[in-house]
Structure formats: C-alpha cells, structure tokens
C-alpha positions as CSV (number, residue, x, y, z in Angstrom):
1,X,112.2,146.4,71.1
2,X,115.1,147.2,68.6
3,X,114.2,145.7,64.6
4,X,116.9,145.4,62.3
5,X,116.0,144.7,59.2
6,X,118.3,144.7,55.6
7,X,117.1,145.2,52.5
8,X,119.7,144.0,50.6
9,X,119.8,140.2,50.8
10,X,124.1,140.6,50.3
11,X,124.3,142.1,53.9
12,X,124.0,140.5,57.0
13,X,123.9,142.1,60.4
14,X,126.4,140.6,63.4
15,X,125.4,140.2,66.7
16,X,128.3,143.3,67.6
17,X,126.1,145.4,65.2
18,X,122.8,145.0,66.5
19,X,124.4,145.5,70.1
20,X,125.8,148.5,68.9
21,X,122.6,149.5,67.4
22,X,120.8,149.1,70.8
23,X,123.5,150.9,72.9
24,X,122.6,153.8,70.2
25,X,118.8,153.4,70.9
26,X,119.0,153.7,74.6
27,X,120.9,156.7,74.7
28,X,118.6,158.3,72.3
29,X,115.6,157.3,74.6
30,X,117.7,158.5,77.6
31,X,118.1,161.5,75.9
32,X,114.5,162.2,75.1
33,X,113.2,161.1,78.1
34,X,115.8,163.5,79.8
35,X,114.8,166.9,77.6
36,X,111.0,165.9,78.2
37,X,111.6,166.1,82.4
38,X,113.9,169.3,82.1
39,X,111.1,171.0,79.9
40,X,108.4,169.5,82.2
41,X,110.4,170.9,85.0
42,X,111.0,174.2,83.7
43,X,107.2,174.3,83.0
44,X,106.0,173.9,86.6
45,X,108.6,176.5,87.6
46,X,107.1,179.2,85.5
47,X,103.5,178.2,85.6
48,X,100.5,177.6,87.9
49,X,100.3,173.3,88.4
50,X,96.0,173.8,88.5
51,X,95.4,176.5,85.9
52,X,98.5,176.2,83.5
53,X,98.5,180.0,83.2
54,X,101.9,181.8,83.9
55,X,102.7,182.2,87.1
56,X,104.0,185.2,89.0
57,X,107.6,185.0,88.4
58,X,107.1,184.3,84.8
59,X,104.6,187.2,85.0
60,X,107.1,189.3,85.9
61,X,109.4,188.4,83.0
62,X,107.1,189.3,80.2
63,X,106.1,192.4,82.0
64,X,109.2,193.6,82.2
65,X,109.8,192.6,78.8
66,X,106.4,194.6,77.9
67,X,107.5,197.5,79.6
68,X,111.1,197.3,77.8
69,X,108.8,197.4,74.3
70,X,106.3,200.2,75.0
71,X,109.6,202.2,76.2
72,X,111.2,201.4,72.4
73,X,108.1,201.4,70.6
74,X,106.6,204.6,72.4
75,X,103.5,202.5,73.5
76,X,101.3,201.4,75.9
77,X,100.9,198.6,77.9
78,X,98.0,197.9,80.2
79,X,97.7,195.3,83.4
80,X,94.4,194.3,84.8
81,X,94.5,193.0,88.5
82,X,91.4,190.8,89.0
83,X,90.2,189.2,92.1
84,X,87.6,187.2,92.5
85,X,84.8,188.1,94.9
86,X,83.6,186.2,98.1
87,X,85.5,182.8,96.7
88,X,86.5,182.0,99.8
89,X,83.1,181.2,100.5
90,X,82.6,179.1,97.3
91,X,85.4,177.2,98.7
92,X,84.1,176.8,102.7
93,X,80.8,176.0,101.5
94,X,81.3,173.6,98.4
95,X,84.8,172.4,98.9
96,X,88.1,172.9,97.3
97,X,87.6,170.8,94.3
98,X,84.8,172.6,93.2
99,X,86.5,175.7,94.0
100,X,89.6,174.6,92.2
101,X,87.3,174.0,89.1
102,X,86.1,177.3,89.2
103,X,89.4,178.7,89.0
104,X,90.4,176.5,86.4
105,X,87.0,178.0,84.1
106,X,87.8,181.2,85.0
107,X,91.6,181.0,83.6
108,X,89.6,179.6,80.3
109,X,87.3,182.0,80.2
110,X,89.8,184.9,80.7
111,X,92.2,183.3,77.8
112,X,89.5,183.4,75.4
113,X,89.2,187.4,76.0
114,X,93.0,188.3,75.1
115,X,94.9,188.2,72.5
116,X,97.4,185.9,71.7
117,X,100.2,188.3,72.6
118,X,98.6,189.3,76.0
119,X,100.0,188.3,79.3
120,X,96.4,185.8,81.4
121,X,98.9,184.6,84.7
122,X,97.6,183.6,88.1
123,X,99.3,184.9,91.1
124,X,97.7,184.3,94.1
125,X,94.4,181.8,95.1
126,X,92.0,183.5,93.6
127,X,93.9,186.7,92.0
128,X,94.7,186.9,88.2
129,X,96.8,189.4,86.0
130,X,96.3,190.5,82.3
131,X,99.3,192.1,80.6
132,X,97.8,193.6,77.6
133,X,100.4,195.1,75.2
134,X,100.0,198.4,72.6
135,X,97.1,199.4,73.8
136,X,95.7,202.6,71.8
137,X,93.6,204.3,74.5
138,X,93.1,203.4,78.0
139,X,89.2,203.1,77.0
140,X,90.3,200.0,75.1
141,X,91.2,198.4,78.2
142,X,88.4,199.8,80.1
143,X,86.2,197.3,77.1
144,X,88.4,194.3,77.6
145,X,87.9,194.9,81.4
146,X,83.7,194.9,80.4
147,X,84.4,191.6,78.2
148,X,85.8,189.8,81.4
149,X,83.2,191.0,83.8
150,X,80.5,190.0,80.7
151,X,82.6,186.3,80.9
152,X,82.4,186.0,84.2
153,X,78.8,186.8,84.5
154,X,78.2,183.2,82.5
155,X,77.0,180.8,84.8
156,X,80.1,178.2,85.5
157,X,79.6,174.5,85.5
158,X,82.1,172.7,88.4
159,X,81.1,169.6,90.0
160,X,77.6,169.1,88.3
161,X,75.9,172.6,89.2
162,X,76.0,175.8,88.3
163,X,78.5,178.4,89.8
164,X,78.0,182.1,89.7
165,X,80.9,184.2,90.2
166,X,82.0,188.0,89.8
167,X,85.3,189.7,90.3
168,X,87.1,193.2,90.8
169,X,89.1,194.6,88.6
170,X,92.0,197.2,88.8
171,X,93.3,199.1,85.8
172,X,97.1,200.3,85.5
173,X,98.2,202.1,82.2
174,X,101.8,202.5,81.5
175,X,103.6,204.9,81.4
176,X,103.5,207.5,83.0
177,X,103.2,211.2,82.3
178,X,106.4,211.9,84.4
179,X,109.2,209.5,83.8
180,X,110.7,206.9,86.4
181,X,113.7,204.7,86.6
182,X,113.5,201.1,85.5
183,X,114.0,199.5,89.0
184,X,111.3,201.9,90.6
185,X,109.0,200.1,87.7
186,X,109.7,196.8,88.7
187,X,109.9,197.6,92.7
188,X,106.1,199.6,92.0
189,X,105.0,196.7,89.7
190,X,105.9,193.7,92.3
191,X,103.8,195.8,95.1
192,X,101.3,196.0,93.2
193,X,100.9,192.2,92.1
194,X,102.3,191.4,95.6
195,X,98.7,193.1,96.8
196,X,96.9,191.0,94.6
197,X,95.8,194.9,94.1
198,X,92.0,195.3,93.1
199,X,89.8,198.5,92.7
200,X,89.8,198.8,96.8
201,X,93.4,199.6,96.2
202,X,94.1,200.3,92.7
203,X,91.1,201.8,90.9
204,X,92.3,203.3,87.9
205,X,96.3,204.0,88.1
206,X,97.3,206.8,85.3
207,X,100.5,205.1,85.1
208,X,102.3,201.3,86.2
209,X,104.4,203.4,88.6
210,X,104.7,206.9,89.6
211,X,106.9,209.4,92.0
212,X,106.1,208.9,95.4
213,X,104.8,206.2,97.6
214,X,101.1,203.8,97.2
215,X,99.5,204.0,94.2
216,X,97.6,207.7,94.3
217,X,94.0,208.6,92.6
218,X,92.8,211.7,91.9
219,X,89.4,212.4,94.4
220,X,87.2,211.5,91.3
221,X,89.1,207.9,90.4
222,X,88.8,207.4,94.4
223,X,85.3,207.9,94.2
224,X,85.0,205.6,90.9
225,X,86.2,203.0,93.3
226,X,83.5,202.6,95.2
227,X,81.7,201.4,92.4
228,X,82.1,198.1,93.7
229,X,82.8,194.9,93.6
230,X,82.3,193.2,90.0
231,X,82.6,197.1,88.2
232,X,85.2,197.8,86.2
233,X,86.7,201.6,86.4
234,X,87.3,203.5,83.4
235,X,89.6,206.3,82.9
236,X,88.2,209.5,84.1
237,X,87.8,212.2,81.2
238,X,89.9,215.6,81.4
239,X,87.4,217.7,83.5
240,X,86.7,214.8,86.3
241,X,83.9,212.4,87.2
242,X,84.0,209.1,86.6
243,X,82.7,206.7,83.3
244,X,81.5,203.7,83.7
245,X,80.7,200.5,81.4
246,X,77.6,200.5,80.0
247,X,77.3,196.9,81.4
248,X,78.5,196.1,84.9
C-alpha cells in the first residue's frame, strides 16, 4: 500500500501523481526483489545449501587467491583435509537427518576454531577443508589441527541424543622448498580436494604441490600416518621421527 501524504496544506496531489508515484514504487520493489534472488542465487552457487560453508568451487577461488598472497607476501598458507570417520554408519543406523545435523555441528564447531580470515568449506558428504592463511610455523597448524580434533571430541546433540564423532585430518603447507608453476598448483591442489585427501593419503605434505606425481612422504611422515584415524600429524623435525599432539 502506497501513502501520500502533504504537509503543506497549499498542495494537493492529483490522481496522475499518485499513479505516477505507484508506477515508481513497483519498480523499486521489482528491483529489490530482483537483486535479493540474484544474490540468493549466486549464494547457493558458491556455497553448501545444508552447511552454508563455502563450497568447493568457491574453495578453490580463495585458495588460489591464498596462494597468489603467500607468493607476494613471502608467506605461508596451510590446508587441512578433514574427513569424518565411520559417518556413513551414523547415517545407515540413525538416518540422514540426524546425520545431516551432525554435519551441520560440525561446520559450527570448525568455524569457531578459525579465524576470520581462514578458509572452513565443505566439499564432499562428509569431507571438509580449512584454508588457513600466514601461518608462522607448520606446528601452528599442527595446534589448530589439535583444537578441531579437541572440538570434535565434544559430544554432539542431533535429534535429541548425544552423537560422538572423530575425524582424520591431513596437513599441506605451502610452498614448497623447490618452486612450481602456477597451473601445477591448482592441477595438484584440485587432486588433492578431489580425494577428499586424509592422513591415509596425505599425512603431512611439506608443500601444496610438489615435482612429480601423488603426493610423496618421507618413510618417517608415512609411518606418522598410521597414527590413525582421529590423530592429527605434525611436521616431522630435521633428523626424522614423527611428533605428535599431546592430545589425540
């Protein structure tokens, strides 16, 4: 409903005016309502409908982007590839809602250990990504990785009762000691998310992408890997072995 109201008792509105008035209205609603579905549509098409996190393809942007910064800056950037153990059987057992909860308190649980400039996406069922940008030392990530697993270990509350869950988490610092082109960093990066890569597969990379083919460990970071499921990897010290969080 369109009110027209004068103030000054000398003026008086015609009927043309207030027409014209309400012509002006509508566009401006059609023009609101128009921005609001274009932003709602570019939303979904850069993030996850049940989580809200980034998704992959937007993940992708703002690593490349992070990767473009460390290069300028002469920093570091680390990504943590976390997946979720036995969900699967969260979901068979409980059902998918319940399951879809879970995810949905692990996304909160793994914004609340990032910073505001980090990088929480989800890129596959149960597989997340942190992009964590100028990072000091890898051990630094290696105690963010401990602050997730810590998170995680809380119990979860998703249709009434009490979920536990744990997850596996990869480490990849870049860069790397010897330097590579900029499309075999994205072509290594999108294998690596397109793995949904965990410490099975990427324990503790020394760099986002290096010469060669998969990612390569050292023996010792292989052995690190079989830590297990719900351990996160540190970086091995100069003369071998492997570190590992104080809690895991």
């Amino acid at each position: 409903m369109l009110v027209v109201q004068s103030y000054d008792p000398a003026v008086r509105f015609a009927e043309a005016d207030r027409d014209m008035l309400t012509f002006v209205s509508h566009q401006i609603a059609s023009a609101l309502e128009r921005k609001t579905a274009e932003a709602r549509i570019e939303h979904l098409a850069y993030h996850d409908t049940l989580t809200g996190l980034p998704n992959r393809r937007l993940l992708l942007d703002r690593l490349e982007l992070a990767v473009a910064q460390a290069r300028r800056d002469e920093s570091q950037i680390a990504v943590l590839f976390l997946d979720l153990d036995r969900f699967k059987v969260i979901n068979d057992s409980l059902g998918h809602t319940i399951g879809d909860e879970v995810l949905q308190g692990v996304a909160v649980r793994l914004k609340a250990q990032t910073r505001k400039g980090d990088t929480v996406a989800r890129v596959g069922g149960d597989e997340f990504t942190v992009v964590i940008r100028n990072v000091h030392h890898p051990v630094d990530t290696a105690k963010v990785a401990e602050l997730i697993q810590a998170a995680l270990r809380e119990p979860l509350m998703a249709g009434g009762r009490e979920i536990f869950v744990t997850g596996s988490i990869g480490i990849s610092i870049y860069p790397t000691t010897a330097p590579t082109s900029r499309r075999s960093s994205r072509t290594r990066t999108r294998r690596c998310i397109g793995k949904g890569a965990g410490p099975r597969q990427l324990p503790f990379v020394r760099g986002l992408h290096e010469r060669g083919g998969g990612p390569a460990a050292p023996p010792g970071e292989r052995a690190a890997a079989r830590a297990g499921p719900g351990r996160a990897v540190r970086p091995l010290p100069a003369g071998g072995g492997t570190s590992r969080p104080g809690r895991s």
